[in-house]
N, C-alpha and C positions, 0 to 999 in steps of 0.2 A: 525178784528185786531189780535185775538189768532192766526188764521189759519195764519197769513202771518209772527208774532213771532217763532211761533212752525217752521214753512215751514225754516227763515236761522235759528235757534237754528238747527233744523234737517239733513240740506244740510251742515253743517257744522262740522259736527258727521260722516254725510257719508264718506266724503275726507278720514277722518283716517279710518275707516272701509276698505276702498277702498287700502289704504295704507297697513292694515294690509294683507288683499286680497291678492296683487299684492305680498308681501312680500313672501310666499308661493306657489304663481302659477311663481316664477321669480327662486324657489327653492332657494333663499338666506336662507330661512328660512324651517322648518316643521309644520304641523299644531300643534304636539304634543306639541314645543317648549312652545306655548301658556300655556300650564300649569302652568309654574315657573310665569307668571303675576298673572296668577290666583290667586295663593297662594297668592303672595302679595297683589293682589285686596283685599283680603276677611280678612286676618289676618292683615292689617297694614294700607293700604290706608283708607279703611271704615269705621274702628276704628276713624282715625284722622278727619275723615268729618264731624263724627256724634259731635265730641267735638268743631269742629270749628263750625259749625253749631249754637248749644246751645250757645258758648262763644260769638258768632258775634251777638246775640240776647240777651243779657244775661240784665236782666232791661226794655226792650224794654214793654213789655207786662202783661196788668192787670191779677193778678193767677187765675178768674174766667174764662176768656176766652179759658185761657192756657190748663185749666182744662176742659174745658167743651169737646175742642178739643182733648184734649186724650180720653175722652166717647165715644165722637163721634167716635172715629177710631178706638175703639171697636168694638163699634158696629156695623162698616161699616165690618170691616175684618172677624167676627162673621156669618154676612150673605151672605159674599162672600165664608167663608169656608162652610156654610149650604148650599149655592146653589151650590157650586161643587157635594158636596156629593148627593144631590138631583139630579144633570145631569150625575153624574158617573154612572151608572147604565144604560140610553136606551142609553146615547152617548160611552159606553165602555170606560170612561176617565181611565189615567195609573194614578199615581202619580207625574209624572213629568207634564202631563195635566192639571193637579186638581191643581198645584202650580203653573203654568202658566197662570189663572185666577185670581187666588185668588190674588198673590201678583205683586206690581206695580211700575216701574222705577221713583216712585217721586222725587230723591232727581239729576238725572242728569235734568230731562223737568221741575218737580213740582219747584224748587228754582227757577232756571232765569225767567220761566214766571211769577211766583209772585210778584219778584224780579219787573221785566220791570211792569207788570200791576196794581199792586196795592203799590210798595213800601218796603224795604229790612225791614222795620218792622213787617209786614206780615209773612214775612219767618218763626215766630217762630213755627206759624202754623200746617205749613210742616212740623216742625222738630217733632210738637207732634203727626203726623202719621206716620212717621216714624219714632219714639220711637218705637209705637206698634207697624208695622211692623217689622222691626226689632226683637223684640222680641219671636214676631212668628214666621218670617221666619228662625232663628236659632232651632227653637223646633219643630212647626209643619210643617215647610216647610220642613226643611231637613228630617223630619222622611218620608214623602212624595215621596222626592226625590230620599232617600236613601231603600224605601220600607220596614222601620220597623214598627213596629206593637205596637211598644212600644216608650213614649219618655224619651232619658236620662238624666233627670233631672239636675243631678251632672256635666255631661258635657255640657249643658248649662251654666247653671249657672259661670261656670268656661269661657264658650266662652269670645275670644278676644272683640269679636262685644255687647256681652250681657253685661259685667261689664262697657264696652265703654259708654253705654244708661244708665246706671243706673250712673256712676260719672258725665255725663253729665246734667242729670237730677236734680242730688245733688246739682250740683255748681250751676245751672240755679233757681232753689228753694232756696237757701241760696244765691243767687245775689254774688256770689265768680265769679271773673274773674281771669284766668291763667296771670302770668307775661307777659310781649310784648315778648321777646324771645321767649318763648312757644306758643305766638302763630304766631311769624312769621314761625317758625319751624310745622306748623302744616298746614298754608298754601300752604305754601313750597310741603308737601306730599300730602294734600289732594286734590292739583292742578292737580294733577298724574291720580286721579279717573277717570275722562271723558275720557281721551286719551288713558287711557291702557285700559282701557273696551272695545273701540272701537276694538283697536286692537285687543284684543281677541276674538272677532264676526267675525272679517273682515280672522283673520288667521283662525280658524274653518271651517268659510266658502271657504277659500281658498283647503281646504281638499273633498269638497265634490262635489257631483257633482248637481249644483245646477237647472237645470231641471227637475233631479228627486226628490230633497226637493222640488223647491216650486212649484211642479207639484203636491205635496201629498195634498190632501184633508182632510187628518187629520191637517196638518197645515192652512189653509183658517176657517175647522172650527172650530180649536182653537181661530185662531187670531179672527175671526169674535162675536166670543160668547165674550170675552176679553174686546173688541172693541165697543160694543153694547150691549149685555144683560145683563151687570156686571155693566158696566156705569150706565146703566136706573136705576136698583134697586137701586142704590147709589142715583141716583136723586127723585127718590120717597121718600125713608127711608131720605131721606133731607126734602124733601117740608113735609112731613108729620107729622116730629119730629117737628116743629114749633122750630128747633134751633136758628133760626135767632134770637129770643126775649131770648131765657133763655141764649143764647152767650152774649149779653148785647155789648155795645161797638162795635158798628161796624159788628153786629153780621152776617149781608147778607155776609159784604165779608168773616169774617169767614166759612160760610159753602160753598161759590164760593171756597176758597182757598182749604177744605176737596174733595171736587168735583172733582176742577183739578186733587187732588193727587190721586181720586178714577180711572180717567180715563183716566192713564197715560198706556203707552206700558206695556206689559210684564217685570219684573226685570229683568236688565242685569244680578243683582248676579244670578239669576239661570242657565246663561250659564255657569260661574265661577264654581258652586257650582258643576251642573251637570259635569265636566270635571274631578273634586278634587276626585269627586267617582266616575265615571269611567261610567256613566248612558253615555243617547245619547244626550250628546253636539250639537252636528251636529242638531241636529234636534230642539232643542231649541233656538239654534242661528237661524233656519229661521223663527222660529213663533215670535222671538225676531223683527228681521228685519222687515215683514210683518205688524206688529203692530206697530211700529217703525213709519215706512211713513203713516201708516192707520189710527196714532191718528189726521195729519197734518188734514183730513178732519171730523172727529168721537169728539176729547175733545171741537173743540167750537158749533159744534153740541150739546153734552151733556149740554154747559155751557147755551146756548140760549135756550133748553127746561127747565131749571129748573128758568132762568129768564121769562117764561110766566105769 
């Protein structure tokens, strides 16, 4: 049932991808052009998601669950960063590599398969991995991405996307829900996310020459480690936490719903991100793609071994 959800959730992501493609191989467009989405991707759209998000849930869920689920994706993201750094070294990973593992597209696949499999109460879930997420991928991903050595605190803390998670967190702990204008006004933007993403993968890739991307074997064995070895240790570091009982309430699907979000594609924002600073776009849009149609048969694979 995942694999045949993910499959049209997925074929129906390509079209625009395809769209954005065509848009640039038809020369209406440049690949460059892409950048000016980007920006809005990362400073406006994502912002509004993470608040609709929270506010669409806001009451829904007991704060032990809520909570346990933010640990959890702790400590899911904690071992996904130690295991990069553990394979960076005999696999020669870059930094845009090592962020290409570690962090995961939950909030385009993880929400509607929730959504459709267990029910839009669920969602809050998601939302509380990708709080963490989020949180890290503004600090240690982009240090990552951007190849510093140091992270800058102050401009985190100051990020669009960082203050977004922490008011969203606030209103969502304080049971505060935004006015109905604010948040038709937020659906309104945050509707934006899926479709210009796409387009930004689909124009990149309209740029390159894609033979010689997904011919490279640095992208197979990204996508593949991504895909498969990241997932597993998510599914161990599951069954072995005995989350299911200290989640309380429903606590199997809680850690099914942390699962999915472990072993979701590559994040789109890293193609966004990788473009904003000038790293190779190009080449993270195919590990993006590759993983993309490779979770259709790899996340209900993950989700049937940790229901054994």
């Amino acid at each position: 049932m995942i694999g045949l959800l993910l499959a049209k959730r997925i074929f129906s992501l390509f079209l625009i991808v395809l769209l954005g493609f065509l848009l640039v191989r038809l020369r209406l467009l440049r690949s460059e052009d892409s950048r000016v989405l980007s920006v809005i991707c990362l400073n406006v759209v994502t912002p509004c998601a993470v608040l609709l998000a929270f506010q669409t849930n806001a009451g829904d869920a007991a704060l032990r669950p809520f909570l346990f689920a933010l640990a959890a994706a702790a400590v899911l993201h904690a071992a996904f960063i130690a295991l990069a750094r553990l394979l960076a070294r005999p696999l020669r990973l870059d930094g845009v590599e090592k962020a290409c593992l570690t962090y995961t597209n939950c909030t385009q696949l993880g929400i509607p398969l929730v959504t459709i499999l267990f029910g839009t109460q669920w969602t809050i879930y998601v939302c509380a991995f990708l709080a963490v997420q989020l949180l890290l991928f503004f600090s240690h991903g982009k240090a990552l991405i951007c190849g510093e050595t140091r992270v800058d605190w102050k401009a985190v803390l100051l990020n669009v996307n960082v203050l977004a998670i922490l008011l969203s967190l606030a209103l969502y702990l304080l049971r505060v829900r935004l006015p109905e204008l604010a948040m038709t006004a937020l659906e309104t933007v945050s509707g934006m996310l899926g479709p210009a993403a796409m387009l930004i993968t689909g124009m990149l890739l309209g740029g390159l020459e894609l033979r010689r991307i997904l011919g490279s074997r640095r992208v197979w064995l990204v996508a593949g480690l991504r895909l498969l070895l990241f997932p597993l240790a998510a599914v161990l570091l599951l069954r072995l936490s005995g989350g299911a009982a200290l989640a309380a309430g429903g606590g199997e699907t809680v850690m099914l719903v942390l699962l999915i979000c472990a072993s979701t594609p590559a994040a789109v924002a890293l193609v966004q991100m990788a473009q904003i600073y000038g790293r190779d776009a190009g080449y993270v849009s195919a590990v993006y793609i590759v993983t993309f149609f490779g979770c259709i048969v790899t996340l209900p694979l993950m989700t049937a071994l940790y229901q054994l």
